[in-house]
N, C-alpha and C positions, 0 to 999 in steps of 0.2 A: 387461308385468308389471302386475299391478293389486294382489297382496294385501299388507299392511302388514309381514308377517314378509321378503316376497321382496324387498321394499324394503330393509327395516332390514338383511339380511342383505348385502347391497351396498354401504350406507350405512357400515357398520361400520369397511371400509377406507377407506384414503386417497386422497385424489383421483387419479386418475391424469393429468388434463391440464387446465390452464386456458384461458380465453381472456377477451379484458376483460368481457365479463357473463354468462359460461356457466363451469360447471366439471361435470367430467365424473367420473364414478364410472363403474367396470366390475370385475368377477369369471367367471373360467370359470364354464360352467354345463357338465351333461350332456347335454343336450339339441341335437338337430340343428340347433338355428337361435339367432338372436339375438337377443334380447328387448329392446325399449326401457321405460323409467321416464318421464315428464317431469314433473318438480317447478319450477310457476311460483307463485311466492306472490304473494298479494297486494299485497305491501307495496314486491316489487320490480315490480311490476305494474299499477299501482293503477286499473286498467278493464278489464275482464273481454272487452273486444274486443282488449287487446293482450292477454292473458294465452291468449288464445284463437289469437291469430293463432301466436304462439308455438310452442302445442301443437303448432298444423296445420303450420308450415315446418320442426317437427324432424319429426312422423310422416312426415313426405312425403319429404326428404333419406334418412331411415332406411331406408323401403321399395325408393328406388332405391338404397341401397346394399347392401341384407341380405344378398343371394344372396351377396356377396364377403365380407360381414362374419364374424369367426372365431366360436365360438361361449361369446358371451359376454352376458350379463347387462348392460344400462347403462345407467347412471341421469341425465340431463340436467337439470340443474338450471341455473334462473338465480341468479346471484348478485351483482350487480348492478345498482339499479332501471336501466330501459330508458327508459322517458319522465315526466313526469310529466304532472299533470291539465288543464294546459295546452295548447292545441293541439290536432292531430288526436289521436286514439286508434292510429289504424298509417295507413300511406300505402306509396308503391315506396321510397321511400328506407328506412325502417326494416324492410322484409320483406326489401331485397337485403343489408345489414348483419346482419341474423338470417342468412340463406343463408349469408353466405359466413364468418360464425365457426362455424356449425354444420357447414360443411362441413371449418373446419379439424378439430373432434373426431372426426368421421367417419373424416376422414383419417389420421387420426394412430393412429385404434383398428385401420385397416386395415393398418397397416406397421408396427403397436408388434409386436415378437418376443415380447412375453410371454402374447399373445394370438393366436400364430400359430393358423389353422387345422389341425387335428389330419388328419393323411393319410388319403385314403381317404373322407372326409365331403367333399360337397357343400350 
């Protein structure tokens, strides 16, 4: 998703899942596939190498799970600050903590029933 209407149009509803610094927004879409959002702001972010590393470990979890994923529109936002300006900027300890909470909203968008996969679509 990139344009600001296809955002806000997602944004609109209510969260659909948390996690201690991710929360998750999703909407059916028309469309054969699933779309990702990632909303990292600055201010929960405040180094553009973590706010980067961010992007890159949700696009990458996304892509290995889309083929399964129903289709649906969703927006990952942090909510949360993550580190502050102290210390490294991202390291393995903070990239396996990002994996494995963004794996739970993965998870959880692939077994929520209100997002089942429509039959017949691959």
């Amino acid at each position: 998703m990139v344009k600001t209407d296809e955002f806000s149009s997602v944004f609109r509803l209510r969260p659909v899942y948390r996690t201690a610094h991710f929360v998750l927004y999703a909407c059916n879409n028309d469309l054969p596939l699933a779309r990702l959002g990632v909303v990292a702001a600055k201010r929960m972010a405040p180094r553009a190498v973590t706010r980067n590393t961010i992007k890159r470990v949700t696009r990458e979890l996304f892509r290995q799970t889309a083929l399964a994923l129903p289709q649906v529109d969703c927006i990952v936002r942090l909510s949360k600050p993550v580190n502050s300006k102290s210390g490294p900027a991202t390291n393995a300890k903070l990239k396996a903590e990002l994996r494995e909470e963004l794996s739970q909203l993965f998870t959880f968008l692939l077994n929520a029933t209100a997002f089942a996969r429509k039959p017949g679509n691959k």
